[in-house]
MDAnalysis code that builds the backbone (N, CA, C; Angstrom):
import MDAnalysis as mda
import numpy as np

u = mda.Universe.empty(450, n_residues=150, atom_resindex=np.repeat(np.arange(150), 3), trajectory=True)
u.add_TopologyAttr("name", ["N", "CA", "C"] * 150)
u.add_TopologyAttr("resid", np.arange(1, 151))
u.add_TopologyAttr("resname", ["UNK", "UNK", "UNK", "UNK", "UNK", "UNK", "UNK", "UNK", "UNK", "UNK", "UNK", "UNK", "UNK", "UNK", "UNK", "UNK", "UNK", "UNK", "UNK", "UNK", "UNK", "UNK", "UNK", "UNK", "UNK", "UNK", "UNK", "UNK", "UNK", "UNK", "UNK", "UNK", "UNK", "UNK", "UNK", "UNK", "UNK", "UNK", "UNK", "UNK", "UNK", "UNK", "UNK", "UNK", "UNK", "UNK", "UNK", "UNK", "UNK", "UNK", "UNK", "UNK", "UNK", "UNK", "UNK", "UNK", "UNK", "UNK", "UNK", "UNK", "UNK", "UNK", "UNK", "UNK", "UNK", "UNK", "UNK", "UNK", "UNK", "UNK", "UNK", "UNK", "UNK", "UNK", "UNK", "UNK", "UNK", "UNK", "UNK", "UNK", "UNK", "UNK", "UNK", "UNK", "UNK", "UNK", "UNK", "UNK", "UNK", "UNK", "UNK", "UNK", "UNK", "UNK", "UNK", "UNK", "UNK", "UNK", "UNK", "UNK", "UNK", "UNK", "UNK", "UNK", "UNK", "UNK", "UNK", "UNK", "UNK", "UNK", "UNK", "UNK", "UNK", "UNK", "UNK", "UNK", "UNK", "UNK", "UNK", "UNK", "UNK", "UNK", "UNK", "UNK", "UNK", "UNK", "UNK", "UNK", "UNK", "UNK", "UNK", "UNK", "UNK", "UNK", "UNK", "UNK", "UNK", "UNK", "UNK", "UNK", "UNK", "UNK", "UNK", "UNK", "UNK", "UNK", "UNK", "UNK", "UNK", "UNK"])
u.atoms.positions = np.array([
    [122.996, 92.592, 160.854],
    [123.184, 93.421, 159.664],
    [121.801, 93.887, 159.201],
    [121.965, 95.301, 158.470],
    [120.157, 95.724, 158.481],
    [119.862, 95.969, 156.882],
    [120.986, 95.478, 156.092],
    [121.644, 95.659, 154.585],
    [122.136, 96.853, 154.353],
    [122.534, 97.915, 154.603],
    [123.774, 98.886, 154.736],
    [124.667, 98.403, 153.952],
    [125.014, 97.566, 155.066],
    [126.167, 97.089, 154.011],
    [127.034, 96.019, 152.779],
    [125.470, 95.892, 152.414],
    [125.250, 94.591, 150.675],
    [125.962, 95.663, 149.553],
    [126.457, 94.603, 149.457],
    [127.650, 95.492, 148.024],
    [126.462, 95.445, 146.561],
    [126.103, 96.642, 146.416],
    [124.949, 97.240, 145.113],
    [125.649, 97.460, 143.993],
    [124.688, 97.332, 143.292],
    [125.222, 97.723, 141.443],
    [123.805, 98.677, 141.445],
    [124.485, 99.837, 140.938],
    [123.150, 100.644, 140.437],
    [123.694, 101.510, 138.859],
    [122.741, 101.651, 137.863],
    [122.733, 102.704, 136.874],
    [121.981, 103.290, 136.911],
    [121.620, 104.136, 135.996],
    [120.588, 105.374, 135.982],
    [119.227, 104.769, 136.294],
    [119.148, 103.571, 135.116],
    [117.526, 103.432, 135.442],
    [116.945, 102.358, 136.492],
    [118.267, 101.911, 137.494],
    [118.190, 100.622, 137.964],
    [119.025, 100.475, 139.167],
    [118.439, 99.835, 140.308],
    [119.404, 99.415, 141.471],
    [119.205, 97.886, 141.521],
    [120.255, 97.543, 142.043],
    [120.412, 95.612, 142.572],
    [120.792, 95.608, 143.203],
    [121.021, 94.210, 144.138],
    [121.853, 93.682, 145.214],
    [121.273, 92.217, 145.158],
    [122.657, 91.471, 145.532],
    [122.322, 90.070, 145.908],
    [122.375, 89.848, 147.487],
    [121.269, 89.412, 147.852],
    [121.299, 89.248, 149.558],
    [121.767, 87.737, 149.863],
    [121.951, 87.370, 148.965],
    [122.360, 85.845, 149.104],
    [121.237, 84.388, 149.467],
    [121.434, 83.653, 149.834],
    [120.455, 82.584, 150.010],
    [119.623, 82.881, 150.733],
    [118.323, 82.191, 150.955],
    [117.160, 82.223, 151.828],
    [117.646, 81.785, 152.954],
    [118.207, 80.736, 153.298],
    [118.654, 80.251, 154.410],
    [119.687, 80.878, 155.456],
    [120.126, 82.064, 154.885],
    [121.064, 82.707, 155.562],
    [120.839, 84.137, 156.046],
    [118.831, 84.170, 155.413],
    [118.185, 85.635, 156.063],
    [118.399, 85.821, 157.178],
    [118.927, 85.208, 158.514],
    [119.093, 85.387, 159.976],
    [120.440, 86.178, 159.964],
    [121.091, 86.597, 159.211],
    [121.904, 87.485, 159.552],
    [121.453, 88.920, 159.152],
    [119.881, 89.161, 158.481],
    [119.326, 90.309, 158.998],
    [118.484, 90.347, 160.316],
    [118.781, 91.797, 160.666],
    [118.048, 91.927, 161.624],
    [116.654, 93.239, 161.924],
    [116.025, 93.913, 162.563],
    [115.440, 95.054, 162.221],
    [114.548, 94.889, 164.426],
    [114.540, 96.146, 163.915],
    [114.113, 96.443, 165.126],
    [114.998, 96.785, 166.249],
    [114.485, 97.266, 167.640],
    [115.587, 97.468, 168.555],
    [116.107, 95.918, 169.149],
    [115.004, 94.814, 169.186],
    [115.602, 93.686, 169.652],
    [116.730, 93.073, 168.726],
    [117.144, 93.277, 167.605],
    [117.499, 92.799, 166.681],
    [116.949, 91.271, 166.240],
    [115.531, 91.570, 165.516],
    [114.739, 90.102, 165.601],
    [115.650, 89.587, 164.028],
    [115.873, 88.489, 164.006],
    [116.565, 88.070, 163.346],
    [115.785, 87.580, 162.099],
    [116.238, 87.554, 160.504],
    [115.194, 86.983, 159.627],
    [114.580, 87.787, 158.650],
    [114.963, 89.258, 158.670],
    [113.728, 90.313, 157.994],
    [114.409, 91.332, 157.328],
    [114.516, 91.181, 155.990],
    [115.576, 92.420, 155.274],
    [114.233, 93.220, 154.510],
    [114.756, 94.842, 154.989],
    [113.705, 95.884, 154.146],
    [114.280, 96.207, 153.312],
    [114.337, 95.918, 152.186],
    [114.777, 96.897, 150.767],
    [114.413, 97.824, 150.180],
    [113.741, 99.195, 150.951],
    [113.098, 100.547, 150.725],
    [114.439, 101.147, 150.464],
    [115.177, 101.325, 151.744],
    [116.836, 101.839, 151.466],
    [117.594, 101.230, 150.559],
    [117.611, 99.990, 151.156],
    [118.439, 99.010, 150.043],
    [119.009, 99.197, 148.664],
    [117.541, 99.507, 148.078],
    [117.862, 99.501, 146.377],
    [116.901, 101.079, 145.904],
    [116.743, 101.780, 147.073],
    [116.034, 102.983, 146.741],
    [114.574, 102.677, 146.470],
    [113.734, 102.595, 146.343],
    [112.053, 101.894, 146.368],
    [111.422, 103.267, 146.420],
    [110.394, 103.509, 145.352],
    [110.039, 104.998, 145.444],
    [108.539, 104.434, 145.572],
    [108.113, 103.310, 144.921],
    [106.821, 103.432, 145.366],
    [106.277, 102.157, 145.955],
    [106.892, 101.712, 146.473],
    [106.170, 100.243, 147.616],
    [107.804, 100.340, 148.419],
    [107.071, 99.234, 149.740],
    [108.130, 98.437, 150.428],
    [108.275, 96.990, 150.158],
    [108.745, 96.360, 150.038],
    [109.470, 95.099, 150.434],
    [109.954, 94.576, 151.220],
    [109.635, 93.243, 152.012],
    [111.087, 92.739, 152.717],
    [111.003, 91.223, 152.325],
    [112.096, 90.549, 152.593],
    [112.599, 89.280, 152.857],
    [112.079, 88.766, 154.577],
    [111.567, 87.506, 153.950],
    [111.586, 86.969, 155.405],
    [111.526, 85.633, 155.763],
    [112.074, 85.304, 157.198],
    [112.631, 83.996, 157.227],
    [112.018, 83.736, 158.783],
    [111.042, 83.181, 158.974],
    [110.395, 82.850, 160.323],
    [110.708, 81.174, 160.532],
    [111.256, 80.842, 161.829],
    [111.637, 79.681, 162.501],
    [110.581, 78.741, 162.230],
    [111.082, 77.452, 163.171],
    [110.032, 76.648, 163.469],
    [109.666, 76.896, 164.823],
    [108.121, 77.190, 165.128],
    [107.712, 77.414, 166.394],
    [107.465, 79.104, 166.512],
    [107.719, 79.762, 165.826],
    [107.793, 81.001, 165.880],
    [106.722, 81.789, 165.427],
    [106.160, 83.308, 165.761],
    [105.212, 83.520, 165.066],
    [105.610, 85.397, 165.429],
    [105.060, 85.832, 164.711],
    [104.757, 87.220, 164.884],
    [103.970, 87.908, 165.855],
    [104.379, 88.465, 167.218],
    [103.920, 88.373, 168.549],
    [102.718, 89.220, 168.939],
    [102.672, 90.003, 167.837],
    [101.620, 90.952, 167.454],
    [100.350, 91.147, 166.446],
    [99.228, 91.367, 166.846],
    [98.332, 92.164, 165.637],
    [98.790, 93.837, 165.042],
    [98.777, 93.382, 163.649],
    [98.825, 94.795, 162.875],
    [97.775, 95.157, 161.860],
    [97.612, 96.041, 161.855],
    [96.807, 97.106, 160.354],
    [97.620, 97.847, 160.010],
    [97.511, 98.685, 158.679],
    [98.071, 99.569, 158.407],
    [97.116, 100.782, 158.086],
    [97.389, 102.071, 157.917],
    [96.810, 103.629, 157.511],
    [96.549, 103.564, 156.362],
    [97.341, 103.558, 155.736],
    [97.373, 103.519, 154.040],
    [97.541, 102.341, 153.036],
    [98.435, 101.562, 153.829],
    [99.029, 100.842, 152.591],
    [98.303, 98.873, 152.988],
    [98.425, 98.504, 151.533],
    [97.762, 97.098, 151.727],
    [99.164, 96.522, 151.629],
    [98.973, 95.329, 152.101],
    [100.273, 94.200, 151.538],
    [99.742, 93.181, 150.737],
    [101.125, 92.425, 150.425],
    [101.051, 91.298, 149.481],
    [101.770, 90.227, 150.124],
    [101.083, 88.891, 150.753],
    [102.613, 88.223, 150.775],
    [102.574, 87.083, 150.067],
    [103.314, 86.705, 149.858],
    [103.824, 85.690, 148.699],
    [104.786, 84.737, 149.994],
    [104.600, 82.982, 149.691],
    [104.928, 82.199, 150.455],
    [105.726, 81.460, 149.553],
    [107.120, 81.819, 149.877],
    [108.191, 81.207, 148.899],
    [108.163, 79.558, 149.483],
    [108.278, 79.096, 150.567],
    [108.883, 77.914, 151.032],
    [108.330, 77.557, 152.353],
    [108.157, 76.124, 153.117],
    [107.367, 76.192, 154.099],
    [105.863, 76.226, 154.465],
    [105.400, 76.100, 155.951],
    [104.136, 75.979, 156.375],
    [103.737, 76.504, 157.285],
    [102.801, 77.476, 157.544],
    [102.632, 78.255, 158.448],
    [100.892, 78.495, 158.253],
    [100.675, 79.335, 159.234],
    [99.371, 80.045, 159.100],
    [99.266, 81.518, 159.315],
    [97.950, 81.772, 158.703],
    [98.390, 83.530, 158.665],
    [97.028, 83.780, 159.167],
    [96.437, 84.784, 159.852],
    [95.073, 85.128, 160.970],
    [95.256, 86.470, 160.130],
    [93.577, 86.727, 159.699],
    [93.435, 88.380, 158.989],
    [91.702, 88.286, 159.810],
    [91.483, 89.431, 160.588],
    [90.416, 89.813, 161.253],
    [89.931, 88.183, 161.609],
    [90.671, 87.763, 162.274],
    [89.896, 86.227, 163.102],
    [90.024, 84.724, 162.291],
    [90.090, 85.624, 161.371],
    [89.895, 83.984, 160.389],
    [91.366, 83.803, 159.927],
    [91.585, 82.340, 160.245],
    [93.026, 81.667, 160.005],
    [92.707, 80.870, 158.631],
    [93.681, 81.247, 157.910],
    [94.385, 80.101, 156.302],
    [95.875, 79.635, 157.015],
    [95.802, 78.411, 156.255],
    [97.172, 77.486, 156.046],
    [97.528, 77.964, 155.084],
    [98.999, 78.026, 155.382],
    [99.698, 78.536, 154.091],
    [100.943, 77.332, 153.752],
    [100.926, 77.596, 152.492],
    [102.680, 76.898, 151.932],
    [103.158, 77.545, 150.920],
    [104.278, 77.188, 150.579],
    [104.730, 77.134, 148.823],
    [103.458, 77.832, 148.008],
    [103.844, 78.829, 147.209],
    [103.023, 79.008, 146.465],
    [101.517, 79.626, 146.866],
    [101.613, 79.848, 148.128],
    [100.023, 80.742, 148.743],
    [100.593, 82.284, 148.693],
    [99.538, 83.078, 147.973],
    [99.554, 84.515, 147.896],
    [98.353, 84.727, 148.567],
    [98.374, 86.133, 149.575],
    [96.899, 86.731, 150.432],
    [97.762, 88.122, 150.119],
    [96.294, 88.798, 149.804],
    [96.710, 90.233, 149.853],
    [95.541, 90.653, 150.955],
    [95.878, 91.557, 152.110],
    [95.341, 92.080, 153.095],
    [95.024, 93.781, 152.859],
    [94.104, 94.092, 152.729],
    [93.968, 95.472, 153.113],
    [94.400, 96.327, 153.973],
    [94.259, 97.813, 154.159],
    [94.844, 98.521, 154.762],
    [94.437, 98.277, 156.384],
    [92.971, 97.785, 156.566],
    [92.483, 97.973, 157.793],
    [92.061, 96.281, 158.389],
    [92.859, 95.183, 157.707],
    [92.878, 93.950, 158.084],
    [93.571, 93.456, 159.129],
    [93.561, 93.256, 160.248],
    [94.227, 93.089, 161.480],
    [94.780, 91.930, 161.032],
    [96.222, 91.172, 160.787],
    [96.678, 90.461, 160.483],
    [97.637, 89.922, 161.354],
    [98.385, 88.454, 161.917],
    [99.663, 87.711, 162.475],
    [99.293, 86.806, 161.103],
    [100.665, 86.409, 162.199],
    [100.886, 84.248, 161.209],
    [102.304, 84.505, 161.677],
    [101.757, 83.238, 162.050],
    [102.901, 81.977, 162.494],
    [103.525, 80.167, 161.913],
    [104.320, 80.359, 162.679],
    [105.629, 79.154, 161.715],
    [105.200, 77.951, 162.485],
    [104.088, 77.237, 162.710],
    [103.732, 76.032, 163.692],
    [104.243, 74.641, 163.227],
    [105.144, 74.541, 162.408],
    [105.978, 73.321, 161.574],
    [107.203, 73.622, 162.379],
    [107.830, 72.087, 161.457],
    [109.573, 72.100, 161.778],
    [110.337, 72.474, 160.879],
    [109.767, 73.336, 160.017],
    [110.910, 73.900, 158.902],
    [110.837, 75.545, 158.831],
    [111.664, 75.984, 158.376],
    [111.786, 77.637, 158.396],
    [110.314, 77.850, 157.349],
    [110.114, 78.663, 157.456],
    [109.063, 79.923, 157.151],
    [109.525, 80.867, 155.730],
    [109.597, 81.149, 154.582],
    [109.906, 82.292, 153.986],
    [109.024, 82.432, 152.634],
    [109.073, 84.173, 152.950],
    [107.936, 85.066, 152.380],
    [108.503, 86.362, 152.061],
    [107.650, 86.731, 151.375],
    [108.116, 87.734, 150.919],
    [106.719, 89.257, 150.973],
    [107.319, 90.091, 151.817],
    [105.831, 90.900, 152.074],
    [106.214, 92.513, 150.948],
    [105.438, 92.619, 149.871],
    [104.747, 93.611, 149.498],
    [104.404, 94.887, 149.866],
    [104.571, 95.830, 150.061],
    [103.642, 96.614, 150.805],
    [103.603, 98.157, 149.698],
    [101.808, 98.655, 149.405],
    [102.391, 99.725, 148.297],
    [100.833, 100.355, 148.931],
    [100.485, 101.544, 148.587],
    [99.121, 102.637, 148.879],
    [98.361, 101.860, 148.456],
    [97.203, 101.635, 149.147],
    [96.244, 100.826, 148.410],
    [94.924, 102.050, 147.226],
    [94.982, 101.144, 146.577],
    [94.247, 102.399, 145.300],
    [95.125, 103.243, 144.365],
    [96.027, 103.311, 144.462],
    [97.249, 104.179, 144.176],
    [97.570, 103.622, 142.866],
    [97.252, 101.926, 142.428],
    [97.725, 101.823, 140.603],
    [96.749, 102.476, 139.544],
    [97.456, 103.155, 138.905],
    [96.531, 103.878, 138.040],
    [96.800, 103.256, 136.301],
    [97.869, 102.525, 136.190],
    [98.652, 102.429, 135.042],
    [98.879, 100.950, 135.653],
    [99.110, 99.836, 134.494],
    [99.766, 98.205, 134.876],
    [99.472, 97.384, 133.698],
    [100.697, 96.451, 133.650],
    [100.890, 95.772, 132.641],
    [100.973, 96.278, 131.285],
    [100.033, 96.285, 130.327],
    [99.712, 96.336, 129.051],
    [99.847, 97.718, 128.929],
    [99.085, 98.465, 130.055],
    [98.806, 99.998, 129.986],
    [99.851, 100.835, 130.339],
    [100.835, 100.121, 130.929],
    [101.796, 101.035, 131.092],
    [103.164, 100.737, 130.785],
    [102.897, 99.175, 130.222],
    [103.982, 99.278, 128.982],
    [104.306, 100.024, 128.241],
    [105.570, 100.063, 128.167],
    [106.171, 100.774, 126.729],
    [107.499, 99.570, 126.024],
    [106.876, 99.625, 124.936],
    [107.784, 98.474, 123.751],
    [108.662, 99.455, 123.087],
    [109.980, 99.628, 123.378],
    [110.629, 100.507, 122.223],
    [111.072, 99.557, 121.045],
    [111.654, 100.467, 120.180],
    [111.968, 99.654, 118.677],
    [113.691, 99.154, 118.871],
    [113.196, 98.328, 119.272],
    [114.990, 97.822, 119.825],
    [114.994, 97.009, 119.601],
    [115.842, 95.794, 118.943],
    [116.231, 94.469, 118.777],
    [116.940, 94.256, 120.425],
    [116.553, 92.825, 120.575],
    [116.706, 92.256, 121.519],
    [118.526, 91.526, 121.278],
    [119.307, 91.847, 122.145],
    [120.721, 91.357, 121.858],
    [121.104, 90.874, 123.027],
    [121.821, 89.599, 123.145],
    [122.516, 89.474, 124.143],
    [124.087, 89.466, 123.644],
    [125.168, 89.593, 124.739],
    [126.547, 89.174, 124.283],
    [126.618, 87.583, 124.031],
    [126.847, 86.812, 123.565],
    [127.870, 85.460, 123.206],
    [128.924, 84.863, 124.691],
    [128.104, 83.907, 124.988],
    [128.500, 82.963, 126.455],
    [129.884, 82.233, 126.309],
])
């Protein structure tokens, strides 16, 4: 499945979807091999200015390739698990709670060298491209905060 077909809620100013548990990312797939583990949510939920995906790497497993990118930097964020990640030669251990952001022209792998699954979550947006964030591009309207009654 490549998420096509995740049942969405969208309104005007907003798209969702629940992809369901971490443990059950192997029923995405991407690529022509259908590598199992990796949901893109650009289509998904419409994404106008970064990518995203979900990801769920084995034990023993690793990413078989070096990449850079043209334009865009990533972010990944290490939800669960132990792995290592290689950016231009130099290897970090990663777990729980390790964030690396890589530049556009950082030759990057990492791999799952434990016995437990792998999951992360990769970022990806133009690097240089925030012009506006947080504070600055907040907007507070004059609205009381309401919820409905549980």
């Amino acid at each position: 499945m490549d998420g096509a077909q995740l049942e969405k809620k969208q309104g005007q100013n907003y798209s969702a979807v629940n992809v369901g548990k971490w443990e059950k990312l192997d029923q995405y797939t991407v690529g022509p091999k259908k590598n199992p583990g990796k949901l893109f949510l650009l289509e998904v939920l419409q994404l106008t200015g970064m990518e995203v995906s979900l990801n769920k790497l084995g034990p023993g497993k690793q990413v078989p390739f070096y990449h850079s990118h043209k334009e865009n930097e990533e972010l990944y964020l290490f939800i669960k698990g132990k792995g290592q990640f290689q950016i231009d030669g130099e290897i970090l251990d990663v777990e729980e709670g390790t964030v690396i952001r890589v530049a556009p022209e950082g030759v990057r792998t990492w791999r799952n060298h434990s016995t437990e699954d792998l999951y992360y979550v990769v970022i990806q947006a133009k690097a240089n491209s925030l012009t506006a964030y947080t504070a600055t591009d907040g907007v507070i309207p004059d609205k009381k905060v309401e919820w409905p009654e549980v």
